[in-house]
C-alpha positions as CSV (number, residue, x, y, z in Angstrom):
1,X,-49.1,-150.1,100.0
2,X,-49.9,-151.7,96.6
3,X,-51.4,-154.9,96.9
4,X,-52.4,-157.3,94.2
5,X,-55.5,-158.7,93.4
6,X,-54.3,-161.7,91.4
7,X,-51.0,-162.4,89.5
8,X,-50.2,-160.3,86.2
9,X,-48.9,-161.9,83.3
10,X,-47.3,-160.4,80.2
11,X,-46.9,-162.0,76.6
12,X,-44.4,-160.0,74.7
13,X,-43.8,-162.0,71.1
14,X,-41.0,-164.0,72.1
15,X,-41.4,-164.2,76.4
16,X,-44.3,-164.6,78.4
17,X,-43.6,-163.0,82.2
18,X,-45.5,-164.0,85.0
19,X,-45.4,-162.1,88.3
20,X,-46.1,-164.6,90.7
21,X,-46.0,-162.8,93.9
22,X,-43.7,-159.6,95.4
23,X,-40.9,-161.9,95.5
24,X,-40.9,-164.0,92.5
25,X,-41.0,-162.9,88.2
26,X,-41.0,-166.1,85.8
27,X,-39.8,-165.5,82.4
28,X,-40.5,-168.5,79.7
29,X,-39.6,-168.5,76.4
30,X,-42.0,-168.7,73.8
31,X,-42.0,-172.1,71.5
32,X,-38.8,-173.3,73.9
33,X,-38.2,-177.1,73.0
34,X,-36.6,-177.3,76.4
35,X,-39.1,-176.0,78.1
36,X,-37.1,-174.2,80.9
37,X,-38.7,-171.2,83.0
38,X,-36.5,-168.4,84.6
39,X,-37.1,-167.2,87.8
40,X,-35.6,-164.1,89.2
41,X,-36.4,-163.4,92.4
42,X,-35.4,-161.9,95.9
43,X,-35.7,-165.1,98.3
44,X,-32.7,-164.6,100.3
45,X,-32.7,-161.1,100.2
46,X,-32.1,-159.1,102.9
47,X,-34.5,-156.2,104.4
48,X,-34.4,-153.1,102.6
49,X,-33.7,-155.2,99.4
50,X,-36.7,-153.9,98.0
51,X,-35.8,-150.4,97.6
52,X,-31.8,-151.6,96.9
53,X,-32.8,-153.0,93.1
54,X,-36.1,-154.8,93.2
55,X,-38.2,-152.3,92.8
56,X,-36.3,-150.9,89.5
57,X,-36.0,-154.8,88.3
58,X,-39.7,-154.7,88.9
59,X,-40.7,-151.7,87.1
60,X,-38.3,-152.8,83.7
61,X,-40.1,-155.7,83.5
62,X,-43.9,-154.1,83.9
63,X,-43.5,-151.3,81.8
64,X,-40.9,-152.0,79.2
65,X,-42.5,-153.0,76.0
66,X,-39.6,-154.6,74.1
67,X,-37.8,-157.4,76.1
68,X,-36.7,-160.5,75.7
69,X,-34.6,-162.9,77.6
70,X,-31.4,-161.6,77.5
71,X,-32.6,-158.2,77.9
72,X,-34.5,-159.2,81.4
73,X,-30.9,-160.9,82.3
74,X,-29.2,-158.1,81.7
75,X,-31.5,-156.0,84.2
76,X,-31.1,-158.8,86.4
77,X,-27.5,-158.2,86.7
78,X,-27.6,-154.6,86.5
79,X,-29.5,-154.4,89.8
80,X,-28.2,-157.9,91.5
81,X,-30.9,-159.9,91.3
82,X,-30.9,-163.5,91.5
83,X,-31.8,-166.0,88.9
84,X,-32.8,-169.6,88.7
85,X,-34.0,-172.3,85.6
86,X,-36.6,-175.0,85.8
87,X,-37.5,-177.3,83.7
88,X,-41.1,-177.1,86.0
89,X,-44.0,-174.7,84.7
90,X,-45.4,-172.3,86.7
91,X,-48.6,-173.4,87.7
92,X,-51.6,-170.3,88.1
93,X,-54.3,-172.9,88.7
94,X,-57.0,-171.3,90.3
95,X,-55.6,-167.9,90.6
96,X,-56.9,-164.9,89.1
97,X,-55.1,-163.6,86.2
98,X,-55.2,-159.1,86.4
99,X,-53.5,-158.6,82.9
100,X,-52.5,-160.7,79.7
């Protein structure tokens, strides 16, 4: 089993995406005036969810090299995951960062 060491983030021109841990990817618009962070995640998923979409969602958003917001929604969609906005940043205090 994969595990880890610290969270990844991504900046891709126009989104920065933070994997925060196995259940949680934060998406924030670069420059945003309104400063809101999407969170799709897998919460209130049940067992087996992993394998059911996550896992793809997951992969899309580690290896694809041209996304943006609407593209990560779309994949959201396309395998059922769920998504929330915050006006909140994500705070990485004190955590080790594995890729920027």
């Amino acid at each position: 089993m994969f595990v880890a060491n610290g969270v990844i983030v991504r900046h891709l021109g126009s989104i920065t995406i933070a994997f925060k841990d196995k259940e949680t990817i934060a998406v924030k618009v670069v420059g945003d005036k309104h400063n809101i962070t999407y969170l799709f995640h897998r919460w209130f998923a049940p067992l087996g969810s992993y394998t059911g979409g996550w896992r793809d969602f997951r992969r899309k958003m580690l290896r694809n090299k041209n996304l943006d917001l609407l593209s990560c929604i779309f994949y959201a969609q396309k395998y059922d995951i769920q998504i929330h906005r915050t006006t909140r940043d994500i705070k990485l205090n004190g955590k080790i960062i594995e890729r920027e």
